[in-house]
C-alpha positions as CSV (number, residue, x, y, z in Angstrom):
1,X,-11.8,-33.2,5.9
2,X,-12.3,-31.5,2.6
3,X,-12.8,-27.9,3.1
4,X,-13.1,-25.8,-0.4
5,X,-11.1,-22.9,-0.9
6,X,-14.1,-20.3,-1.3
7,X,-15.3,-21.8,2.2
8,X,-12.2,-20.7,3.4
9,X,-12.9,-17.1,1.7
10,X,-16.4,-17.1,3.1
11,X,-14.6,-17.8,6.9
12,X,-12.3,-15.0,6.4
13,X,-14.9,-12.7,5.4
14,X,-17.0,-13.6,8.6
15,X,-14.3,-13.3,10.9
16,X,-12.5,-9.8,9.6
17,X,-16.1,-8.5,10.4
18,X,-16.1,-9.8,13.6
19,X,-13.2,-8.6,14.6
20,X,-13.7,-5.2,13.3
21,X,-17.7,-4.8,14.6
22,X,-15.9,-6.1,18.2
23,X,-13.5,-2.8,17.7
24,X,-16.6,-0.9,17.8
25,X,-15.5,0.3,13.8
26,X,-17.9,0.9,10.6
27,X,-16.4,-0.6,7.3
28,X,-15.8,3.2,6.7
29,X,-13.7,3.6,9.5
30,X,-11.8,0.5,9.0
31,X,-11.1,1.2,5.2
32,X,-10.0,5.2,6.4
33,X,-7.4,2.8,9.2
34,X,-6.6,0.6,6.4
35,X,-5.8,2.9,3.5
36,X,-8.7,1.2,1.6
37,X,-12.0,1.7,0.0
38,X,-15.6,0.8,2.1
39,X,-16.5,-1.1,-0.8
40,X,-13.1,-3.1,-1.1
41,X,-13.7,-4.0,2.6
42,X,-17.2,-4.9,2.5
43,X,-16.1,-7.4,-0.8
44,X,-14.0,-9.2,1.8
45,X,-16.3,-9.6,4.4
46,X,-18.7,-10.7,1.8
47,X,-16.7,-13.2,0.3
48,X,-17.3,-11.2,-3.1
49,X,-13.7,-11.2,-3.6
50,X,-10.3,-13.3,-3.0
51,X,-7.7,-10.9,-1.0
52,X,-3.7,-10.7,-0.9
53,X,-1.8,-10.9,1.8
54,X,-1.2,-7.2,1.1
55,X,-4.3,-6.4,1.7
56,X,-4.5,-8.8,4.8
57,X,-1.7,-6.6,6.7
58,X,-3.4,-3.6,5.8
59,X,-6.6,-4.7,7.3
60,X,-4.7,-6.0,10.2
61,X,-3.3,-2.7,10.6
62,X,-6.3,-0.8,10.1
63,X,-7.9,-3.4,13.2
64,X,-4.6,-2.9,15.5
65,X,-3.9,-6.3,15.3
66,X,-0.6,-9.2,14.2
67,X,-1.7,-10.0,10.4
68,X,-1.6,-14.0,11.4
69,X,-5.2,-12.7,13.9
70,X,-6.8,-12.7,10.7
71,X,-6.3,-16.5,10.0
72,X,-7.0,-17.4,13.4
73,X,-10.7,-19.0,12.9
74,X,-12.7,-21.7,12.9
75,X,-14.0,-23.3,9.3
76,X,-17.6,-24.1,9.3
């Protein structure tokens, strides 16, 4: 299986917004959690932008969640 990186990104994105819409939270209230911007989160959930792992633990932290959550999805 050949899975391309930015399908990969995409996946991400789809899944952090998952997780955070079944926490009840609005990007706003997970970027106040996660010491971020609303716009910085809604790039990730968009797949408008690549992330670090820094930013990965924040967001887990923001969602009350283990960082390796976030990676825990299925490619489509």
């Amino acid at each position: 299986m050949n899975i391309s990186e930015e399908t990969y990104i995409i996946n991400l994105g789809i899944h952090i917004r998952q997780l955070r819409e079944k926490k009840d939270l609005s990007q706003q209230a997970l970027a106040d959690d996660s010491g971020m911007t609303k716009s910085q989160i809604a790039r990730i959930e968009t797949a408008k932008i690549n992330t670090s792992v820094k930013t990965l633990v924040k967001i887990a932290k923001g969602l009350d969640i283990e960082p390796k959550e976030l990676l825990n999805f299925s490619v489509k």
